[in-house]
C-alpha positions in Angstrom: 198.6 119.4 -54.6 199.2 117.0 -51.5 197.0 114.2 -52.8 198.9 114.2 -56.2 202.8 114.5 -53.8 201.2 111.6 -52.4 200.1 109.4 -55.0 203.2 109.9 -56.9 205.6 109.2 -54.1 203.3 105.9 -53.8 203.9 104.8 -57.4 207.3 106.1 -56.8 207.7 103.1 -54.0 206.0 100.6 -55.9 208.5 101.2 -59.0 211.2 100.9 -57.1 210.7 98.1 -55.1 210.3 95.1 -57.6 213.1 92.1 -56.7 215.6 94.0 -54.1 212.4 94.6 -51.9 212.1 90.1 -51.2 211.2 90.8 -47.9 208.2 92.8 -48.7 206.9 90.0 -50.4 207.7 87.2 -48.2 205.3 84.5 -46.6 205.0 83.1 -43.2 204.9 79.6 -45.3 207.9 77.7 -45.0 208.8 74.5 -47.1 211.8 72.3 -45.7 214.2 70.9 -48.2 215.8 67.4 -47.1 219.1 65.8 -48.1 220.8 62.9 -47.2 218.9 63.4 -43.4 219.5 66.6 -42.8 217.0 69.4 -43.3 217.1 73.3 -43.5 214.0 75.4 -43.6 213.0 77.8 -47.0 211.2 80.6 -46.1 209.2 81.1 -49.5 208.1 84.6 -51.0 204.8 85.2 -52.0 203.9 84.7 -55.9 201.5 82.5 -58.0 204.5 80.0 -58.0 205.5 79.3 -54.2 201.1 78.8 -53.6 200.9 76.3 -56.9 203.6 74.6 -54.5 202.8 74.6 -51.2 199.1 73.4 -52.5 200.9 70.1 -54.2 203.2 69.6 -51.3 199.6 69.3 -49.0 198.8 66.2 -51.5 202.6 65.0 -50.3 206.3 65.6 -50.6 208.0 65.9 -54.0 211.5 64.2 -54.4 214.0 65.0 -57.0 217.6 64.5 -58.1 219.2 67.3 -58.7 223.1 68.2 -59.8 225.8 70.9 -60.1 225.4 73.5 -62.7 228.2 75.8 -63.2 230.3 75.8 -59.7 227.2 77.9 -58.5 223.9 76.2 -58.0 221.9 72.3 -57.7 219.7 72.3 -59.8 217.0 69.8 -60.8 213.2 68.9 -62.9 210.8 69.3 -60.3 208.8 66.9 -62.3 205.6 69.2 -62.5 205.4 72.8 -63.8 204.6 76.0 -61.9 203.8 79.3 -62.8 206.3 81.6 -63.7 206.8 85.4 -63.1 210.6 85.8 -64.5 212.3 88.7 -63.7 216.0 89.9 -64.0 217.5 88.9 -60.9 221.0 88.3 -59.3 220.9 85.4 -57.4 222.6 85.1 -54.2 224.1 81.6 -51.9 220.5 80.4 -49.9 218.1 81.3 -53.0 215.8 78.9 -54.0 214.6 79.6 -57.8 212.2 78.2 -60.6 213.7 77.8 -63.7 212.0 77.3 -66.8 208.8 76.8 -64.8 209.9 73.5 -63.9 213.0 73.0 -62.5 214.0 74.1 -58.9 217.9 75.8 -58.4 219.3 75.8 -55.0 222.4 78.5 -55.1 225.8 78.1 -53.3 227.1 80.7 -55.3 225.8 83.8 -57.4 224.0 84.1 -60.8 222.0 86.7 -63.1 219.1 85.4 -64.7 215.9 85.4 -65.7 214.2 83.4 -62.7 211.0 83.4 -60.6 212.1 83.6 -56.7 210.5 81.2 -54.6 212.2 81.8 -51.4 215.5 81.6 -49.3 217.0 78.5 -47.6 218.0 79.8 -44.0 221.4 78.7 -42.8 224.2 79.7 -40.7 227.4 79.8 -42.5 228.3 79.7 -46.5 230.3 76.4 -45.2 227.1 74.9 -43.6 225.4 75.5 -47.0 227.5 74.1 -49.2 228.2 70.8 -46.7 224.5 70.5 -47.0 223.8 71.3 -50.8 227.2 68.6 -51.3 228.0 71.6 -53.9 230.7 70.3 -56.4 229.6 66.3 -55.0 227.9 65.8 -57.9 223.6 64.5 -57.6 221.8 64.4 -54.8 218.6 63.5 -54.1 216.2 66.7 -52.4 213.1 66.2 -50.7 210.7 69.4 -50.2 208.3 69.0 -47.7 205.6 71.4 -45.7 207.1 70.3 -42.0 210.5 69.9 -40.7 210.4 65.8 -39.6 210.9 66.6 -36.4 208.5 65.0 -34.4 209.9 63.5 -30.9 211.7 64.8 -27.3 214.9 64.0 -28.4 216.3 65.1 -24.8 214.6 66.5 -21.4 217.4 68.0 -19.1 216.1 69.5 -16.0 217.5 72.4 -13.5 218.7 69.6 -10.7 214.9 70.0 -9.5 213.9 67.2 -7.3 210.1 67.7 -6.8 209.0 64.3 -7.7 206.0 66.3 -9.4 205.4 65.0 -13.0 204.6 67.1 -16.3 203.3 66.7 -19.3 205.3 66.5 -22.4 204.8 70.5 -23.2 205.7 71.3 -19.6 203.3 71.2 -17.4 202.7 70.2 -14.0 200.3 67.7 -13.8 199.0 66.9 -10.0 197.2 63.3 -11.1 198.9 61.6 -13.8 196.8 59.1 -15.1 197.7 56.8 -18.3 199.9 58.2 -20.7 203.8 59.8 -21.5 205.1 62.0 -18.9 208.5 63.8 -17.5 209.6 62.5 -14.0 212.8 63.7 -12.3 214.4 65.2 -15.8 213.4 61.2 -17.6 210.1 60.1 -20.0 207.8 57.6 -18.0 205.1 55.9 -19.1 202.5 55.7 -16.6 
């Protein structure tokens, strides 16, 4: 009698947990999406659609113009299709969605659809999304991308420490510098 309490409170579980449960089904993957410069991450859920992705965006980034749709959403042709798993969802601001296998929807606003989730853009206020989607601006051009751009020290500050001592660019003390980039006294030298 246990074993069958069990199984059916398991299938109980999985019933219940289709679309409101995102976070069960959510990668460590992230996909950055760039426009006009500025970047916010996507932290993708995991489905047949969001892997047929990430492997083209290891072959390279994929750019698209996308536009408003409805005073709710940017949405554009991805230029490739993906696979679908469309369910009945309500979307909410940060979603990213596949549409019609091959169209991706960024939402500013809400919407209930037929859609296959692909992930959530993470952002710090609805007014920081919507600056950065240019929601109501009309087209914009989105890059989607497997890293962030980021790539240099943009600024070293240091704790008033006057050592002299010099460190590597991840932070360590280094006794011998030879040739190469290093911090000295809070500033990059090159040695």
């Amino acid at each position: 009698m246990k074993q069958i309490l069990l199984l059916l409170a398991a299938m109980l579980l999985t019933c219940c947990s289709k679309d409101s449960d995102v976070t069960a089904q959510t990668m460590t993957q992230r996909l950055y999406i760039t426009i006009d410069g500025k970047t916010l991450p996507v932290v993708l859920v995991d489905n047949a659609a969001t892997q047929t992705l990430v492997a083209a965006l290891k072959e390279g980034d994929i750019t698209y113009e996308a536009h408003d749709y409805g005073g709710f959403e940017k949405v554009g042709a991805l230029g490739r299709s993906l696979p679908t798993s469309d369910t009945q969802t309500t979307t909410q601001a940060g979603d990213v969605i596949l549409y019609s296998s091959n169209q991706i929807v960024l939402f500013y606003g809400s919407n209930s659809w037929s859609y296959t989730r692909l992930g959530r853009m993470e952002y710090s206020s609805q007014t920081e999304l919507q600056s950065f989607l240019k929601a109501g601006q009309g087209n914009v051009t989105v890059k989607l991308s497997l890293t962030s751009g980021t790539t240099a020290v943009n600024s070293v500050r240091s704790a008033d420490v006057d050592d002299g001592d010099y460190y590597s660019l991840s932070g360590q003390r280094i006794a011998n510098p030879t040739h190469g980039i290093y911090i000295n006294k809070g500033k990059k030298v090159l040695l």
